[in-house]
N, C-alpha and C positions, 0 to 999 in steps of 0.2 A: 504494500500500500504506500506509506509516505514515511519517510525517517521516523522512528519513533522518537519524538519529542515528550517526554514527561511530563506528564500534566500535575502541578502540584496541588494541592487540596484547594488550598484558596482559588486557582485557576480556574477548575472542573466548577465549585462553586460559581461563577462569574460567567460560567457558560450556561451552568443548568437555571438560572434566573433569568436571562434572555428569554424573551417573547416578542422581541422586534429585533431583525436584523436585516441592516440597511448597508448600501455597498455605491461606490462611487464606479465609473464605469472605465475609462480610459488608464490603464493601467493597472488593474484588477481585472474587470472582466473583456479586458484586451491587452494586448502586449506595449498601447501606448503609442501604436503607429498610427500616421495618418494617408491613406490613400485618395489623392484627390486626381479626378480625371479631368483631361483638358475644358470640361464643361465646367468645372467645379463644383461637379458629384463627390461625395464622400463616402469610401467604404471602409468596413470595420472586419473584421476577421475576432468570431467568438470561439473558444472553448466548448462544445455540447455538452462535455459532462458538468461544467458550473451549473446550466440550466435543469438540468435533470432533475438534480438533489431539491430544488425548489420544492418542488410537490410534496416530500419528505419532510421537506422542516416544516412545513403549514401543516400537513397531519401529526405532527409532534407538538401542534402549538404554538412555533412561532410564526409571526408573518412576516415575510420577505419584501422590502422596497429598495429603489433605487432614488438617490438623487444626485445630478449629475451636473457640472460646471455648462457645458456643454450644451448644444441644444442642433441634435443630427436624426435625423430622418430614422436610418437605419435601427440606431439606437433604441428610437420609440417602438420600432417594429418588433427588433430582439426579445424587448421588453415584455411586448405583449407576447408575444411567442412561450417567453418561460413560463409565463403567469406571475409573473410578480401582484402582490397586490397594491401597490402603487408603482409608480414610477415620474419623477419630477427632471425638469430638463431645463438649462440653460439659469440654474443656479447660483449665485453669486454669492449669498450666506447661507450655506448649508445646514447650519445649525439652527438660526433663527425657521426655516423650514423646516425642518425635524421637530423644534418645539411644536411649532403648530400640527404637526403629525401625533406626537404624541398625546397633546391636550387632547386631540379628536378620538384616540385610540384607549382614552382613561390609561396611559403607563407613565413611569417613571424613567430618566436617562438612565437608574439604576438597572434600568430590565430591555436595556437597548445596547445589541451588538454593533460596531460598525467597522466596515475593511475602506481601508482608502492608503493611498500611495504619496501625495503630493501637499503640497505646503496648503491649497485649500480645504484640506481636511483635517489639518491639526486640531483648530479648534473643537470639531466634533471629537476626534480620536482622545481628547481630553476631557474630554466630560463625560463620556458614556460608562456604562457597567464594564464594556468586554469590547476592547480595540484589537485589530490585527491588520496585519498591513503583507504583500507580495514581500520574497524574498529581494527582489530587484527593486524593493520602493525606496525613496533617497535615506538617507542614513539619518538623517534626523526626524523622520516620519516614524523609521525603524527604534529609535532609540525611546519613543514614546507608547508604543504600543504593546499588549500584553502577551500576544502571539505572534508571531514571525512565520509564516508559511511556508514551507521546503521548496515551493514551487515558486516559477516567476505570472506576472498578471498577465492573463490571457491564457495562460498554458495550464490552467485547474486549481492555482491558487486559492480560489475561491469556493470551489469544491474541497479542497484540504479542509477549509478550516470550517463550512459546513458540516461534515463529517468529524471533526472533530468534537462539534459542538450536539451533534447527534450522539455521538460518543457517550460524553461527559452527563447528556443525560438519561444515558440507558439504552438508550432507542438504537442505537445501529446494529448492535450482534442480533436482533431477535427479527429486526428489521431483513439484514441479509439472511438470516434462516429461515422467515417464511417465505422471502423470493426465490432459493433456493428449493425448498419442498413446493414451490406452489406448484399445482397439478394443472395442466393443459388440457381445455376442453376440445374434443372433437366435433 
């Protein structure tokens, strides 16, 4: 699976109180590139397995959103595609937009995960329950966050540390053991 990183008590704590995990998108749930064609279309290159785990963590209870600096076509589309249950675009205080997410959601920053890579996420990455950032995020994003992901963004990072976070609270071994048994109908 992904380097085992040990999770220490306080850690696994701070993940199993998450019920909002929210995720920046250009360098998390991309590698950060930007591809623009002589029209000045923009395309994005996603990960599939970040979006999978979605549906997993909402039947565990948490709800998955995005809010993102940016504001790209594609990106909205991705969005919808995973199912997130929100998704917010072209950003500038991501946190003042998270508060109002959560007021709406009755939760506390105490019970809110967030992944983000770049200097417009610090302030959220400082204030919530449970921050985690790509292995490839700048070094000072890195040195503020409580998980470090084995993986770079775009390349599953962000499925690492949803699964870890499924982990932490119970839910993945019993999770992969009844996909494992599940019986296919004819």
């Amino acid at each position: 699976m992904y380097p085992r990183q040990s999770l220490s008590p306080e850690l696994i704590k701070k993940m199993r109180n998450i019920r909002l995990f929210v995720t920046d998108v250009d360098g998390v749930l991309t590698n950060g590139g930007i591809i623009l064609d002589d029209d000045g279309k923009e395309y994005k290159q996603f990960q599939v397995k970040d979006g999978q785990i979605i549906a997993f963590l909402q039947q565990a209870g948490v709800r998955v959103g995005v809010i993102s600096g940016r504001d790209v076509a594609a990106v909205k589309l991705r969005c919808e595609h995973m199912g997130a249950d929100f998704h917010f675009h072209g950003v500038r205080d991501k946190l003042a937009k998270l508060r109002e997410i959560l007021i709406e959601l009755k939760l506390e920053l105490h019970q809110c995960g967030y992944m983000g890579d770049d200097l417009i996420d610090l302030e959220i990455i400082s204030k919530v329950g449970f921050a985690a950032a790509p292995v490839d995020a700048l070094p000072y994003v890195k040195d503020q966050v409580h998980y470090i992901a084995s993986l770079e963004g775009g390349k599953g990072a962000f499925r690492e540390v949803a699964d870890r976070i499924l982990e932490a609270k119970g839910v993945l071994p019993g999770l992969v053991k009844k996909l494992i048994n599940r019986k296919v109908g004819r």
